[in-house]
C-alpha positions in Angstrom: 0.0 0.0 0.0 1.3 3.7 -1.0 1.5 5.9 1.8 -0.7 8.6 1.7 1.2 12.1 0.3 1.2 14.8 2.8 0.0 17.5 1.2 -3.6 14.7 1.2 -3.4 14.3 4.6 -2.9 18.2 4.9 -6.2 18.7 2.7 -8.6 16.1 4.3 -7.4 18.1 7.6 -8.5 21.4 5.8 -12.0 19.7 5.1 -12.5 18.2 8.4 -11.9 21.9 10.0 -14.6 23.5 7.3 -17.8 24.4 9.5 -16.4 23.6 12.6 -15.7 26.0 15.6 -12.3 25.1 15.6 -8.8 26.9 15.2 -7.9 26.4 11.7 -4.3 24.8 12.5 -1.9 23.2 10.2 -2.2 19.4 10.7 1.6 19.2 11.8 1.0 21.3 14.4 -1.6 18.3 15.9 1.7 16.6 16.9 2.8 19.7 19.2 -0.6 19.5 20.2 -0.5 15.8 21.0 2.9 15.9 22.6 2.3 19.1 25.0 -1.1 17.8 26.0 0.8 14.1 26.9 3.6 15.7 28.6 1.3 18.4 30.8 -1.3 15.2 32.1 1.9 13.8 33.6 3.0 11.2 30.3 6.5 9.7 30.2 9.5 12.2 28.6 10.4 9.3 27.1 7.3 8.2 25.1 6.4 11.3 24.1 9.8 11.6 22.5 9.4 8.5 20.7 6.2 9.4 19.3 8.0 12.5 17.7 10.8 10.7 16.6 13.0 13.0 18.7 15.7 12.4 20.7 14.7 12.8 24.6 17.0 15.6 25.1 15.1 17.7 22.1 12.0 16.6 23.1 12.5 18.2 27.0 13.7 21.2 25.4 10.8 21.8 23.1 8.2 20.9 25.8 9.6 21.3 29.3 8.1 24.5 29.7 4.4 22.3 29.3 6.0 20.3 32.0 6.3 23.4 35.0 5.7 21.2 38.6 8.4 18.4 37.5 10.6 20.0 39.8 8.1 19.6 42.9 7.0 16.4 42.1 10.2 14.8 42.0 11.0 16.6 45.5 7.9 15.1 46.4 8.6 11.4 45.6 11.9 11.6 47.2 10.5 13.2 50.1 7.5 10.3 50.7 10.3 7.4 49.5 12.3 8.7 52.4 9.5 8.7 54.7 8.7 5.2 53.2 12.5 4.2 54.0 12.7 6.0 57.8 9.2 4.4 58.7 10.1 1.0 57.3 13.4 0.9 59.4 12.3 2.3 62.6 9.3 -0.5 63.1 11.5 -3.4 61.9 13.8 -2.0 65.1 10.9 -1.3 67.5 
């Protein structure tokens, strides 16, 4: 089977938009879309990059700005895995 040409794909988009209350975006753009939207509900760096065919480091610079509480929430695992870890210890002594 031929792969569909792009600038098809591009048209049927076109179409698709006609009528609706939509942004009339370029159907490339739908893969920013996709990824930004992944990345900001919390969806793996890493799967998200492979969807794009990007490398992970591109991918974090295109999109870490979608991505603003990965700071806290890491601080926030550690914190609760070292809770975890301190609690775990101190009744296996008690």
């Amino acid at each position: 089977m031929k792969a569909p040409q792009p600038r098809a794909l591009t048209d049927a988009w076109l179409r698709l938009l006609e009528g609706l209350d939509l942004p009339r975006i370029r159907f490339h753009d739908l893969r920013h879309t996709h990824a930004a939207q992944l990345l900001s509900a919390g969806g793996a760096s890493k799967i998200a990059s492979e969807r794009l065919g990007h490398s992970i480091g591109i991918t974090l610079d295109l999109y870490s700005h979608v991505m603003p509480g990965m700071q806290a929430n890491a601080a926030v695992q550690i914190d609760e895995m070292i809770r975890r870890a301190v609690g775990d210890s101190s009744e296996s002594k008690g």
